[in-house]
N, C-alpha and C positions, 0 to 999 in steps of 0.2 A: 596387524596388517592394515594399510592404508586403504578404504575403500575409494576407486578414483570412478565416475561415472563415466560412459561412452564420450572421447567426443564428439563436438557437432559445433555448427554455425556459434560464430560468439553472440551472445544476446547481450544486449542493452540492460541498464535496472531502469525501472520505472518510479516515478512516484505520482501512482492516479486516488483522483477523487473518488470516493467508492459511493454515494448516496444514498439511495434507502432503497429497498424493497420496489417502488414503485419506477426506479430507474430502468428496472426491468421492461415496461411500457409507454417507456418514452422513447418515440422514434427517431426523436435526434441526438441525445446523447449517447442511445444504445447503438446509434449506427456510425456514430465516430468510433465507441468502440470497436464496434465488429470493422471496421474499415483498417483500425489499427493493429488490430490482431493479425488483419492479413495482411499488413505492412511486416512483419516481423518476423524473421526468419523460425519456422517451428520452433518452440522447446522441449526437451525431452525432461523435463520438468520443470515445477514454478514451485518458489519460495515466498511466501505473503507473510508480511510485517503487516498486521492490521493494530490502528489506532484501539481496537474495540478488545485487545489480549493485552491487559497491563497484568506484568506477573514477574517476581523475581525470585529465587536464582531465575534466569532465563529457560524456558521453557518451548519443551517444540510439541507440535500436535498428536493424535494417534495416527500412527502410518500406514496402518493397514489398506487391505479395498477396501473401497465404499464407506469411507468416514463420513461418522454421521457430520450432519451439518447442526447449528446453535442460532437457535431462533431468537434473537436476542432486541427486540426491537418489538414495539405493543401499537397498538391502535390502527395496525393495517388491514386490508383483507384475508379473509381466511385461508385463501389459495396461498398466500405466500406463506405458510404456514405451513404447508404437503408439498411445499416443493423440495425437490434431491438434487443431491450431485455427487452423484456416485463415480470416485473418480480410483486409478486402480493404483496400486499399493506402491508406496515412497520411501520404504523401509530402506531402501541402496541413499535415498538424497537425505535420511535423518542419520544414517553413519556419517555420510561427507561431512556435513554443516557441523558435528560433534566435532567431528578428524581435525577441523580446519580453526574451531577454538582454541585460544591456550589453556594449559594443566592448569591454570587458577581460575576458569572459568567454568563454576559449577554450572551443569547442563540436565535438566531433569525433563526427561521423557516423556509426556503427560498420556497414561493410557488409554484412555476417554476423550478427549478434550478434543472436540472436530472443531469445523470453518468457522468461522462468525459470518455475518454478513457482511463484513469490510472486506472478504475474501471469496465467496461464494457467489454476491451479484455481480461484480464485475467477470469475473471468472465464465458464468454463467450465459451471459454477451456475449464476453468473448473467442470462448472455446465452449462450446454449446453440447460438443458427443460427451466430455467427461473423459475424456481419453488420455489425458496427460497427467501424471504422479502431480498430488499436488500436498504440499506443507507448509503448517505454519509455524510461525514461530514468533516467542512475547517479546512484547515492549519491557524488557529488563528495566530499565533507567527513562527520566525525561529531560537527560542532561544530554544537547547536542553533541559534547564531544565527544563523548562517552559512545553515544550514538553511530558519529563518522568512524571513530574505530571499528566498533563493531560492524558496520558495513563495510571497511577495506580486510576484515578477515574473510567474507563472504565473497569477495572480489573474485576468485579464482572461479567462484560457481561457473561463473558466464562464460567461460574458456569451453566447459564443458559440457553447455548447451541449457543452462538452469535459467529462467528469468529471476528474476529477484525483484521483486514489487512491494515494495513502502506506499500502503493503501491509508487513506485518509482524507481531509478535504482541506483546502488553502484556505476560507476560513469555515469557523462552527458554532459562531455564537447564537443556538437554538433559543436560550433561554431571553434572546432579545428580539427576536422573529415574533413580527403580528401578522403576517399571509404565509400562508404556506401552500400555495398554491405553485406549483412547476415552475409558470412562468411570472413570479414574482418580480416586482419591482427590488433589486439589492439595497439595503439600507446603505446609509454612507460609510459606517463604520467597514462592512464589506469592501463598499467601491474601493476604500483608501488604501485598506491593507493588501489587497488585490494588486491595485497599482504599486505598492509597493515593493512586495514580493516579484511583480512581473518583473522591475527594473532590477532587483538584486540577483536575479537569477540569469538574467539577462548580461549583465556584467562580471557572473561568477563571484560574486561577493560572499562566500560561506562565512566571512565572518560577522558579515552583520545582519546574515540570516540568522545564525546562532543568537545573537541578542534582540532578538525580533520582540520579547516581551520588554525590554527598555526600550525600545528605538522603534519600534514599527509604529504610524501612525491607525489607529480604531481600534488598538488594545486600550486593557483587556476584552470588549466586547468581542473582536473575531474571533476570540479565541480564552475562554472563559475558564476552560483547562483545555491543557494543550496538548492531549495526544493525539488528537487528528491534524497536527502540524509537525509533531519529533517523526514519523513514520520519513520525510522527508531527509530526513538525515544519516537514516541507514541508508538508503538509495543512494544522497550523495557521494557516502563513505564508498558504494561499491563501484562507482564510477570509474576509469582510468583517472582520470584528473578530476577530482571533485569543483576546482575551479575553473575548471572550463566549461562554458555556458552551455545544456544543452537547449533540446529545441523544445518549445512548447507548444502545449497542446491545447483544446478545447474549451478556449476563455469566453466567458460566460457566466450567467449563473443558473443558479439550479435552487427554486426557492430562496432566493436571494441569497445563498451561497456559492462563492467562487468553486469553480470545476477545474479551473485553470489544473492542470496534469504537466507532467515531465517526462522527457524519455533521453536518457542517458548515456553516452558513447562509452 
C-alpha cells in the first residue's frame, strides 16, 4: 500500500546556502531566514538534500523522534557542539520518498545516520520549536542530470505539504579563502561565479547550469568539488518548470561566499 501524506498548502523546493555553524549568530542572514520561513506556507514536513551526505545506493536518514544530529565541522565553539534538534518522527515522509522511486532505484534506509549541518543550521533559524518531521536524504550522483531526475520524482512531495530543500552554497572554494571573517571581502573568483549563476538562473538556463564546471567563469576555485553546487539540481528537478526562473534570494556573501539561495514555484 501506497503511503500518501495529509494534504496541505503546496510548498515551493528551495535551494538555500546552509553556512556554518556560526550562521546561527549572524543577525542578518539568520533573519532573512527567519523572515523566509514565515513567508512560506507551514510544512507538514521537510526533505534536505544536504551537499555535506555524499552516499550511494541513495540513502535517507534515521526517521525516528529526536534524530540525533552529526557534528560534522572542527574548529568552532564548543556550544555548537551541545546543540539539538529534536524534531518528531518522519517515518510516514521516508515511506513516501521510497513510494515515489522507481523499482531500479536502490534505497537504503540509514538507521543511524542524523542531520549534518547542511540541514540542522538552517532548519534551526528557521523552524526554531523542532516541530516539524524532518529527513534527509544523500547526494547519490554529482551528475546534474541524473540529479533534475531525481528531483522531478520528489515533485509530488510539495502537493502534499513536504518542503524539499537542496541545501548548499552558490560557491565553496574554502581551500582558496584568506579571511574568514563574516563580512569578508568575496575574492573574484566568487564575485564572477555569483554573477554568473545569478543571470543563468535568472533566465531559467538549466542547461548551462548543468555545465557550470566548463562554462562558468572562477572555476574550478568556487567550486573545487562540487557538492555544495549539485544539491541545486534536485530542487530544480522538483520544481513545476525547472525552467522557469524562480525568485531569488539573499545575495551577498557570507565569508566571501555567495549565499545567493532560491525558492521554487
Amino acid at each position: 500500500m501506497t503511503t500518501t501524506l495529509p494534504s496541505s498548502s503546496r510548498m515551493p523546493a528551495l535551494y538555500l546556502g546552509h553556512g556554518a555553524p556560526p550562521l546561527l549568530d549572524d543577525p542578518v542572514w539568520s533573519g532573512q531566514l527567519r523572515r523566509l520561513a514565515a513567508d512560506l506556507p507551514r510544512p507538514r514536513a521537510i526533505l534536505m538534500v544536504s551537499a555535506h551526505w555524499e552516499a550511494a545506493p541513495l540513502m535517507l536518514s534515521a526517521s525516528g523522534p529526536g534524530t540525533e544530529l552529526v557534528y560534522d565541522f572542527g574548529g568552532f565553539a564548543e556550544k555548537y557542539y551541545r546543540m539539538r534538534y529534536d524534531t518528531p518522527d518522519a517515518s510516514a515522509l521516508a515511506d513516501r520518498v521510497a513510494a515515489l522511486l522507481p523499482d531500479t532505484q536502490t534505497v537504503h534506509r540509514h538507521p543511524r545516520r542524523g542531520l549534518d549541518h547542511g540541514a540542522w543550521v538552517p532548519l534551526r533559524i528557521m523552524y526554531p520549536e523542532a516541530d516539524i518531521p524532518v529527513l534527509q536524504m544523500s547526494l547519490p550522483t554529482q551528475d546534474p542530470g541524473a540529479l533534475l531526475v531525481l528531483g522531478s520524482r520528489l515533485r509530488e512531495l510539495r502537493d502534499e505539504g513536504v518542503l524539499v530543500v537542496g541545501s548548499g552554497f552558490l560557491t565553496h572554494g574554502l581551500p582558496f579563502l584568506t579571511d574568514f571573517s563574516i563580512d569578508a571581502t568575496a575574492p573574484g573568483w566568487s564575485v564572477d561565479f555569483d554573477a554568473w549563476a545569478a543571470d543563468a538562473l535568472a533566465r531559467g538556463d538549466v542547461d548551462t547550469l548543468a555545465s557550470f564546471k566548463d562554462v562558468a567563469p572562477g572555476m574550478p576555485y568556487a567550486h573545487p568539488t562540487v557538492e555544495h553546487l549539485t544539491p541545486l539540481f534536485v530542487a530544480l528537478g522538483a520544481a513545476s518548470d525547472p525552467e522557469a526562473p524562480g525568485e531569488q534570494l539573499f545575495p551577498g556573501y557570507w565569508m566571501g561566499l555567495s549565499k545567493r539561495s532560491l525558492v521554487l514555484g
